[in-house]
N, C-alpha and C positions, 0 to 999 in steps of 0.2 A: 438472421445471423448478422455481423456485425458489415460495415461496410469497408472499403480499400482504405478509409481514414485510422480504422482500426482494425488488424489483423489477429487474427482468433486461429491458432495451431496447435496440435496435440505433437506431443514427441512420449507416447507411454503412457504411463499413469500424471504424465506433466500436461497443463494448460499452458502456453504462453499467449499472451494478451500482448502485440507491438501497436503503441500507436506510431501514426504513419503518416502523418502533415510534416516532413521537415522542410517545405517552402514557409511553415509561417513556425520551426520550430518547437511544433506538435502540439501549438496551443490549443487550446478548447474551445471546439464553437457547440454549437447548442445539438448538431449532430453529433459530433463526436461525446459528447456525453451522455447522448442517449444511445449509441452503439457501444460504449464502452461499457455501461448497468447492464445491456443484454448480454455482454459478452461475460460480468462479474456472476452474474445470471447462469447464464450456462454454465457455470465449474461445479456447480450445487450438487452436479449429477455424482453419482458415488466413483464411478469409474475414474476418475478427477481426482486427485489424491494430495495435490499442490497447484500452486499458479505463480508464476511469472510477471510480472511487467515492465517494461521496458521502452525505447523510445528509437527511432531510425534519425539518421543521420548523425548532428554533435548535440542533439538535446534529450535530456529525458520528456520535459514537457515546461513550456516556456508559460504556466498559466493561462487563464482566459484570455480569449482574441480580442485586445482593448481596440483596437480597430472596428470591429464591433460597435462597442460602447462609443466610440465617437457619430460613429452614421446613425444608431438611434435618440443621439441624444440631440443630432441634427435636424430627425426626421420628424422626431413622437417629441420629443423636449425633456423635461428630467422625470414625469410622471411616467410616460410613455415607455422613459428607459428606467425608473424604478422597479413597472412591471416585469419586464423581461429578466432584468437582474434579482427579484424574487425567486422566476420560474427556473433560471439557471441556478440558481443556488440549492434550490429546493429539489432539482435533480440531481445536483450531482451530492448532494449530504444522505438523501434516500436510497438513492440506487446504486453509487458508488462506495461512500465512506462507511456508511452503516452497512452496505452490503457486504461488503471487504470485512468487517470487524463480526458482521455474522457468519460467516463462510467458516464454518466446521473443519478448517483445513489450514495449511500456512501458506502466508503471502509473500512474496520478495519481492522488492524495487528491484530491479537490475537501474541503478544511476548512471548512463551512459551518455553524460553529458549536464548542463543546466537544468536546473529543477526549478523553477519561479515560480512564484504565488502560489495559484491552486495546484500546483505543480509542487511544487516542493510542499503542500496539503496530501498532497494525494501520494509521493510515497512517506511520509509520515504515518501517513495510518497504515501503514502494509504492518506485518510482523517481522519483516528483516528488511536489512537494508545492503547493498552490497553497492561501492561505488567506483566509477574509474577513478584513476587519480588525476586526470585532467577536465572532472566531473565540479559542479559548482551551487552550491544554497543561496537564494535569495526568496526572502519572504516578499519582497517587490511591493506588498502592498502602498507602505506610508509613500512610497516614491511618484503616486497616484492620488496621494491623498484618499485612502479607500481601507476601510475595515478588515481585516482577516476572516475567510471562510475557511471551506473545505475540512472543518474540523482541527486548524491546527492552532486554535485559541485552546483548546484540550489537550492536544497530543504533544505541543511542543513544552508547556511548561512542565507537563509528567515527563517526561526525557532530559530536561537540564535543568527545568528550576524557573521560577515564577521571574525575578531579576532578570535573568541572562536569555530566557523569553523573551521580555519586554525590549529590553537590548536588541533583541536580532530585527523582532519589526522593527521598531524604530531608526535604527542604524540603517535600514535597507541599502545595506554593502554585501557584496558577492563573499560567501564561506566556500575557502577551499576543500577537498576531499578529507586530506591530512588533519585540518582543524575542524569539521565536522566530526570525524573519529575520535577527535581526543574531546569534543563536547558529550560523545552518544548519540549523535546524531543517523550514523551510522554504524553499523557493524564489523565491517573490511571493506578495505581500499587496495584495489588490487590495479598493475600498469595495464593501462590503454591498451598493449598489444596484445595482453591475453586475459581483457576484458570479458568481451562476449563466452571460449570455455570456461573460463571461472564459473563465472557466474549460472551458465546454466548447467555446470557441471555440481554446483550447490544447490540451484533447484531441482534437479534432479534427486540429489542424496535424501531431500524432503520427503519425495514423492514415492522415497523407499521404506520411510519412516512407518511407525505408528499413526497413523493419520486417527483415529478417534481422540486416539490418546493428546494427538497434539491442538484437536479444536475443542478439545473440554477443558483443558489447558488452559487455551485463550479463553474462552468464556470466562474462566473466573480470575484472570489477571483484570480482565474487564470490566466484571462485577466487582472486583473485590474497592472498587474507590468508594462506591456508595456502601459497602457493608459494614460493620463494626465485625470486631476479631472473632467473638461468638458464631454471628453468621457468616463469617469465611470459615471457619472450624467444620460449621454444621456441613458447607456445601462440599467443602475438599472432603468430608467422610462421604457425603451422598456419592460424590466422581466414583472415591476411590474403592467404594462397594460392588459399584456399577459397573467397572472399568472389567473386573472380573469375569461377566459374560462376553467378550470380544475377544474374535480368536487372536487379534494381537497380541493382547494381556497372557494367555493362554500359551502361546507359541513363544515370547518371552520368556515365559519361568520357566519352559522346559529347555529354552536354547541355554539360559543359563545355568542352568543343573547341572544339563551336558555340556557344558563346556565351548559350546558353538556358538555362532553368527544366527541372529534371528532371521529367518522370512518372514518380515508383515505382510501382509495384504490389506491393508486398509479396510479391518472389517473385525 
């Protein structure tokens, strides 16, 4: 289970995932991302119906611990620190990003504060994004002279566009909540003081949802870059054949027959 760096709680059919560093602003050390994959790990379970992430103090996640990077590059030299910077990469892209984008279920950022680098990587690939409004975007990388990971050389130009992509790394300037929204960057921008129910008050309404209905979903918002319109046609009829044995589909058409409020159960 995960450690005090990363907090792992149920509230229902709800995961929340908090990381929990806000002395270094809940950057990423090479623990914490391997608690964070067990913790993306454990929501797989069916009883889990949605997930949360979120961050303690005023940051959501201040990217990787470049302090780090400076003591290996002092210790082992840049080969030394090449390796390591591999082995973090290649953790948090497998166990994190792709693990998140395979999770059968929906994700939220809760933005509750700074998002940087692999930070502002990591809720990018969630499926929602909810932010405070004294929350803030920085791709951080170019500011290090350093490459972009975490998956959001993918996720950022599919959300604003290939130009205005290039733009945000480059720029490496702080995006307010407000101007993150009117990008897509975001979903809702909701005030600081009634941040935290918001937001898990919309995680929540998730975890009430159709939950098959909603990761067959994502899968083929996912699939569908590499497909041509044929093979998104062929697979939206596979779903939507299939979708038919789940008693969500099921309790659906009869709630709306009758005139009622669905019970999902996630099943």
């Amino acid at each position: 289970m995960p450690s005090s760096k990363v907090d792992f709680t149920r509230k229902d059919s709800l995961a929340v995932i908090t990381l929990n560093r806000p002395e270094a602003r809940n950057a990423l050390s090479p623990d914490m991302v391997a608690d964070l994959g067990k913790a993306i790990a454990d929501c797989r379970r069916p009883e889990i119906r949605a997930v949360m992430i979120t961050g303690t103090g005023g940051a959501f996640c201040a990217g990787a611990d470049v302090k780090d990077f400076v003591e290996n590059l002092e210790d082992e030299g840049p080969e030394g620190l090449s390796k390591r910077l591999r082995q973090l990469a290649g953790d948090l892209h497998q166990d994190i990003i792709v693990g998140i984008r395979r999770l059968g279920k929906p994700v939220l950022a809760a933005v509750n504060g700074v998002a940087a680098g692999a930070g502002f990587s990591l809720a990018l690939c969630c499926d929602l994004r909810v932010a405070s409004a004294d929350s803030r975007f920085i791709m951080a990388y170019a500011g290090i002279g350093c490459t972009a990971d975490g998956g959001s050389t993918y996720m950022l130009p599919r959300l604003v566009g290939l130009s205005r992509a290039m733009e945000i790394y480059m720029a490496s300037q702080p995006i307010g909540a407000e101007y993150a929204r009117e990008l897509g960057l975001v979903n809702q921008v909701c005030p600081a003081e009634n941040f935290d129910r918001h937001s898990l008050e919309m995680a929540a309404r998730l975890a009430q949802g159709p939950t098959m209905a909603y990761g067959r979903v994502k899968a083929l918002f996912d699939n569908s870059w590499a497909a041509s319109l044929e093979q998104q046609l062929d697979a939206e009829t596979d779903a939507i054949s299939n979708v038919v044995f789940t008693g969500d589909f099921q309790e659906g058409i009869r709630a709306f027959t009758q005139k009622r409020i669905p019970w999902f159960q996630g099943r």
